[in-house]
ZAMARGU-4260 file (C-alpha; in steps of 0.2 Angstrom, whole numbers, plus 5000, padded with zeros to 4 digits):
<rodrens>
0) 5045/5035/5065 | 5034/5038/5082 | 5032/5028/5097 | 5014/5022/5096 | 5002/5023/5111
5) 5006/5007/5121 | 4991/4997/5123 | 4990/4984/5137 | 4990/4969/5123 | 4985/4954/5137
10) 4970/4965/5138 | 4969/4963/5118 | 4972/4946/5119 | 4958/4942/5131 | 4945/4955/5119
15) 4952/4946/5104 | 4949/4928/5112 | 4932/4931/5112 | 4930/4940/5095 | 4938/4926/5085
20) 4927/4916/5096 | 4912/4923/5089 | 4919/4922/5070 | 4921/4902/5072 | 4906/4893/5074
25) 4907/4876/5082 | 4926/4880/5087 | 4930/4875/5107 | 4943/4876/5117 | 4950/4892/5107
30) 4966/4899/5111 | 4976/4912/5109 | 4996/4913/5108 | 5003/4930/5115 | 4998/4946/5105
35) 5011/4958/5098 | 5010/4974/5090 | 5028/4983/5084 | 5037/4994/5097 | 5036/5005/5081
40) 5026/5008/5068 | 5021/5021/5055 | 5007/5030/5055 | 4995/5021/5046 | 4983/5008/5053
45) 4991/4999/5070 | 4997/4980/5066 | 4994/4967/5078 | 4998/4948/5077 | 4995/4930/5086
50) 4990/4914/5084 | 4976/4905/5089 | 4973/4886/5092 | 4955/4878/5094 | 4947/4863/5090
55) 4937/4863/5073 | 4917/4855/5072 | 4926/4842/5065 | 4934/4836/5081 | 4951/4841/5071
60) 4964/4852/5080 | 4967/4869/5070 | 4980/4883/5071 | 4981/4897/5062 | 4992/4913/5064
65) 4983/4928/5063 | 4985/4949/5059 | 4972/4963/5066 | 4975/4979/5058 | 4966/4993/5068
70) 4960/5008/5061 | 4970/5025/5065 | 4962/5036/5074 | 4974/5051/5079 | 4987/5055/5066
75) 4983/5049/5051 | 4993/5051/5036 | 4980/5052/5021 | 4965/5067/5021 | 4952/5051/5020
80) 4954/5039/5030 | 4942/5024/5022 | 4949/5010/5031 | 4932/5000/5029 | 4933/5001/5012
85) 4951/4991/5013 | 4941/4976/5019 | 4928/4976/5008 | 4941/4977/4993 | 4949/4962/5000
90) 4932/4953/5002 | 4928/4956/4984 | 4944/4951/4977 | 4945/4936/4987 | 4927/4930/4984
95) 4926/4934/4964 | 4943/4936/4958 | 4961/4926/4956 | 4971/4941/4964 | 4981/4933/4980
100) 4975/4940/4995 | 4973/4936/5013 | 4958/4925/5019 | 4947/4937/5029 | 4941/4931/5045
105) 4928/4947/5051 | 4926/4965/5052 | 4923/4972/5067 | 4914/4991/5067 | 4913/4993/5089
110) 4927/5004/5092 | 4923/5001/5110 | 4933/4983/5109 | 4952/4988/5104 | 4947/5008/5104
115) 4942/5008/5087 | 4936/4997/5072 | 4947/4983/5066 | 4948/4970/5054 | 4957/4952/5056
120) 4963/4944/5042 | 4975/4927/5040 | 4994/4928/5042 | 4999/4921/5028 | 5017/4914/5026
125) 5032/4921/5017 | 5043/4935/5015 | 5041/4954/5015 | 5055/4964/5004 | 5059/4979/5014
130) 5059/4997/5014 | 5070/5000/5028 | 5081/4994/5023 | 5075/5000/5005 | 5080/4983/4999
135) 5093/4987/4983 | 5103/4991/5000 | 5099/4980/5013 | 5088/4965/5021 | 5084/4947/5014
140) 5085/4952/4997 | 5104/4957/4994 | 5107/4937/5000 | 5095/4927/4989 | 5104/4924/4971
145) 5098/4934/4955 | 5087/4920/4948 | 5076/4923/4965 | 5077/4940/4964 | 5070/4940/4944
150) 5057/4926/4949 | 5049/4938/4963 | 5049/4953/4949 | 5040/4944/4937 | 5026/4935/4948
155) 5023/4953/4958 | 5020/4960/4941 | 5008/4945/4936 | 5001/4947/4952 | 4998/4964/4948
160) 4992/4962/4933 | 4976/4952/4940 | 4972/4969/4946 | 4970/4977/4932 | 4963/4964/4922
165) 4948/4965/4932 | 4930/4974/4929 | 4928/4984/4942 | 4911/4989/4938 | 4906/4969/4933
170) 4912/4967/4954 | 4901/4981/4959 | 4915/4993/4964 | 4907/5006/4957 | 4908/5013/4978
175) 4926/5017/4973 | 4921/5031/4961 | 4919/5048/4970 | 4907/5059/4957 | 4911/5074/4968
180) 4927/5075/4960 | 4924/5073/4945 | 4923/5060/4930 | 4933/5043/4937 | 4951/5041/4934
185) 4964/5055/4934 | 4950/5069/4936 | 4946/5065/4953 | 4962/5060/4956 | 4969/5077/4953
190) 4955/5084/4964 | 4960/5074/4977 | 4977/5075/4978 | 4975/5095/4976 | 4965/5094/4993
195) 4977/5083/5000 | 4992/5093/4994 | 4985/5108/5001 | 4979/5098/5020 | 4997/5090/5021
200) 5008/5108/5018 | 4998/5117/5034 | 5005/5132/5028 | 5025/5125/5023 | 5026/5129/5004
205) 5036/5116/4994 | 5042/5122/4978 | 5045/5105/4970 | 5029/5097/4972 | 5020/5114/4968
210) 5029/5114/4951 | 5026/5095/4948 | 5008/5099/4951 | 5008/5113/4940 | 5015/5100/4928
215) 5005/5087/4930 | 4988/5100/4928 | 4997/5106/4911 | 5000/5089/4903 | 4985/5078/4910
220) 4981/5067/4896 | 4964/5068/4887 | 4946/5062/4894 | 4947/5045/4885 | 4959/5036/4897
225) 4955/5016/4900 | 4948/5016/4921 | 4953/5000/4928 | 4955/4996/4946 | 4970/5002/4954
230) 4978/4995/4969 | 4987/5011/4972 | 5000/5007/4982 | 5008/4994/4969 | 5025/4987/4972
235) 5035/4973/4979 | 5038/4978/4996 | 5019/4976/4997 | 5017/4957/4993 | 5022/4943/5003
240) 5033/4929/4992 | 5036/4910/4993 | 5052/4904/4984 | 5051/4919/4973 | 5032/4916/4971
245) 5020/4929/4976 | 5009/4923/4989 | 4998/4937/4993 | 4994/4955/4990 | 4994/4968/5006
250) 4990/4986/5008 | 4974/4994/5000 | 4974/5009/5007 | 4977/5019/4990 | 4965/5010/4980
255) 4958/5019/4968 | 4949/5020/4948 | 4960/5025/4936 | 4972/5020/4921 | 4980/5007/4927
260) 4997/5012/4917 | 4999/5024/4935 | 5002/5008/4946 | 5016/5003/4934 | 5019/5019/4937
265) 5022/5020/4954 | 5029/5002/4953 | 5042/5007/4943 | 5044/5024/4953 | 5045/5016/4971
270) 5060/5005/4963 | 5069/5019/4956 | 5068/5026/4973 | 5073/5013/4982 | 5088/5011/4970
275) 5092/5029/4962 | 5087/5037/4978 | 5097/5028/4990 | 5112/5031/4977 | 5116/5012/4972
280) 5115/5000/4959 | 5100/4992/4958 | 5104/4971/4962 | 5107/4958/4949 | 5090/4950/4943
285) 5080/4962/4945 | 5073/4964/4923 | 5075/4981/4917 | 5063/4994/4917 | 5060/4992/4900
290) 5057/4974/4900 | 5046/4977/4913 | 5033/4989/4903 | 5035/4976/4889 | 5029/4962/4900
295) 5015/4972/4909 | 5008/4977/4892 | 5008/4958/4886 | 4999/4954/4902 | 4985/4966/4904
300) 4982/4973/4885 | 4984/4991/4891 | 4998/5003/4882 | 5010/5010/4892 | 5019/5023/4879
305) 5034/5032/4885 | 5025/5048/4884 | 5011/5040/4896 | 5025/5033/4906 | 5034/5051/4910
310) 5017/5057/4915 | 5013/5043/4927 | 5030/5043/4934 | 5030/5062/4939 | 5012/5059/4945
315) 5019/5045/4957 | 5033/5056/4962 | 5022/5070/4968 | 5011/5058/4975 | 5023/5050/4987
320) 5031/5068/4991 | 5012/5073/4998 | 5013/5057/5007 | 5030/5065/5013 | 5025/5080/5017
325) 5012/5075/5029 | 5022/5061/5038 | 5036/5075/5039 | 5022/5087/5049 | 5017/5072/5059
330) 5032/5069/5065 | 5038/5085/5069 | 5019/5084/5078 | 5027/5068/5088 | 5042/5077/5095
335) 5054/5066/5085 | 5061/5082/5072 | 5062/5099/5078 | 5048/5112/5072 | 5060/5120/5059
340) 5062/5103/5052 | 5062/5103/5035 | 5062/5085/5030 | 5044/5084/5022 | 5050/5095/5008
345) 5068/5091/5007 | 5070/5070/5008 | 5071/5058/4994 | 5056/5057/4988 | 5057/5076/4982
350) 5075/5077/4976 | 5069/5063/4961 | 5052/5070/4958 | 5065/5087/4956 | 5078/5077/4944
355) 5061/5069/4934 | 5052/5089/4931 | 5072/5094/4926 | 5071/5080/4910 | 5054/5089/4904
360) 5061/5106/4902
</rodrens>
C-alpha cells in the first residue's frame, strides 16, 4: 500500500484540542493524549486516533479514546467520493435505529483545519478480524477456539440484518437514491459501476471483469426486486467484536439502495476470498455457507434463492475487481509497482470472479 503524506500530527493534536473543545460544552481542562495516524494506510479516508481527558459540567473526570477519519483528497479509490454522506448515515442509524454504530461526536466541513473535512466519532473497544492477514490464514482469529469464531458469525450477521430490516425511506434516506441512474436498486447500481468500471481501466482492458459485466447485464433480475438499505461493504472484517459479540459496525462508504440479498452477497463473497482465495480451509466454527443464507432469511424475511445467490455473488466479485483495478493504477501512480504492472487485472479478486463466470457456462 502507499506511504501517505506525513502530517506534522502535534500540529493535529493542538487543532483537534480545540475542535473537541468546541463539540463539548461545559468540559475544562480538556486534553489530548498523543495523536497517531498509520505509517500505512490505504487509500481511502486517512485514520487518526487519540484520547482525550477533561472534566465533564458535572465536576466528573471523563476519558474517552477517540478516531478522526479525514476525507481523501488526492487519490481516491471510488469515482464519488461522498464522505459526508458516511456521517450522516452513521447519525441516522445511531439516532433512530438498533444498528451498533459509533457514537458521533461532530462533523467538521473547514478543510482549512486538518486540510480537508473530517468527522470524529468514538473509539469504541474491541477487536477487528483482519484482512492482511485475510484472517482464515493469519491474526487474532486462528487463536481464539471455534465456539468464538461461530459466536462472532452469527452476531455479525444479526447485526447485519438490522440493516436491512430497516425503512429506509421511513428514516428519510431517500438522499441515497440517485434518479439520474436510473430506478433504485440494481439499475442505478449498474450505471454506476459501468461508469466506474470504465474511470478505474484508464485505458488497461480486463477481460474478466468485462465478461462478468457482460454477465451481470444479460442476467439482471427483473424490476420488481425488494430496495432495502445496503451497507455495502458487509462483512466481518468491518465490525468491531466483544467476546464474540458485535460491538459496532464500521465503514459506510459503499452504502447504497438495493436488494439487500447483494450484502449477503458480498458477505459471503469477501469470505470465500479470504478462504478459497488465499488457497486454505476455511477455520473451524465458522457455519457454512448454507447455514448462513438459512439464518439470514429467518432474520430479515428476504429470500435469498440460489439463483439470486449466483447473481449476487458474480455482482460482488466484479465489484471488488473494479475496486482492484483502481487501487492496482493507484499504486503503480505511487511508484510502489512498476508501469507494466499487471496486478489490477490479474490478483485474487479476478481469478475467483474468473472460476464463478466458468460454473455459469
Amino acid at each position: 500500500m502507499p506511504i501517505p503524506t506525513q502530517r506534522d500530527l502535534e500540529q493535529a493534536r493542538k487543532t483537534l484540542t480545540g475542535w473537541v473543545a468546541g463539540q463539548l460544552p461545559g468540559a475544562i481542562e480538556l486534553e489530548l493524549s498523543e495523536v497517531t495516524g498509520p505509517a500505512f494506510t490505504g487509500f481511502s479516508n486517512e485514520t487518526l486516533m487519540f484520547d482525550a481527558t477533561w472534566i465533564a459540567a458535572d465536576g466528573r473526570p471523563r476519558q474517552q479514546g477517540m478516531v478522526v477519519r479525514v476525507k481523501p483528497t488526492g487519490h481516491t479509490v471510488f469515482l464519488e467520493s461522498e464522505f459526508e454522506v458516511q456521517y450522516r448515515i452513521m447519525e441516522i442509524l445511531g439516532r433512530e435505529t438498533d444498528v451498533a454504530v459509533p457514537a458521533l461526536i461532530g462533523f467538521e466541513e473547514d478543510a482549512t483545519l486538518l486540510g480537508a473535512p473530517f468527522f470524529v466519532m468514538d473509539k469504541v473497544e474491541g477487536r477487528i478480524p483482519t484482512d492482511d492477514p485475510p484472517y482464515h490464514t493469519g491474526g487474532w482469529l486462528t487463536e481464539v477456539a471455534p465456539a468464538e469464531r461461530q459466536s462472532i458469525w452469527w452476531s455479525g450477521l444479526e447485526a447485519m440484518a438490522r440493516v436491512h430490516r430497516l425503512d429506509w425511506r421511513q428514516l428519510g434516506l431517500e438522499f441515497l437514491d440517485k434518479p439520474a441512474r436510473g430506478r433504485p436498486g440494481l439499475e442505478q447500481q449498474l450505471r454506476y459501476y459501468e461508469e466506474y468500471f470504465d474511470w478505474a481501466k484508464q485505458g488497461q482492458a480486463n477481460p474478466v471483469a468485462e465478461a462478468a459485466l457482460a454477465w451481470i447485464t444479460a442476467n439482471a433480475p427483473g424490476r420488481d426486486e425488494p430496495v432495502g438499505l445496503c451497507w455495502g461493504d458487509a462483512r466481518i472484517g468491518n465490525m468491531i467484536f466483544q467476546d464474540g459479540a458485535c460491538v459496532a459496525v464500521l465503514d459506510w462508504e459503499m452504502v447504497t439502495l438495493g436488494n439487500p440479498v447483494q450484502d449477503l452477497a458480498w458477505w459471503l463473497f469477501l469470505d470465500r476470498h479470504h478462504s478459497e482465495g488465499m488457497s486454505v480451509e476455511r477455520l473451524a466454527g465458522f457455519p457454512s455457507h448454507a447455514d448462513t443464507v438459512a439464518r439470514w432469511q429467518e432474520l430479515t424475511g428476504y429470500d435469498a434463492s440460489p439463483e439470486m445467490l449466483v447473481f449476487y455473488e458474480i455482482f460482488a466479485a466484479f465489484r471488488f475487481a473494479v475496486v482492484m483495478q483502481r487501487l492496482g493504477r493507484m499504486i503503480i501512480d505511487s511508484g510502489l509497482l512498476p508501469e507494466d504492472s499487471d496486478f489490477g487485472i490479474n490478483n485474487t479478486v479476478t481469478t475467483l470472479l474468473a472460476r464463478s463466470l466458468e460454473r455459469q457456462t
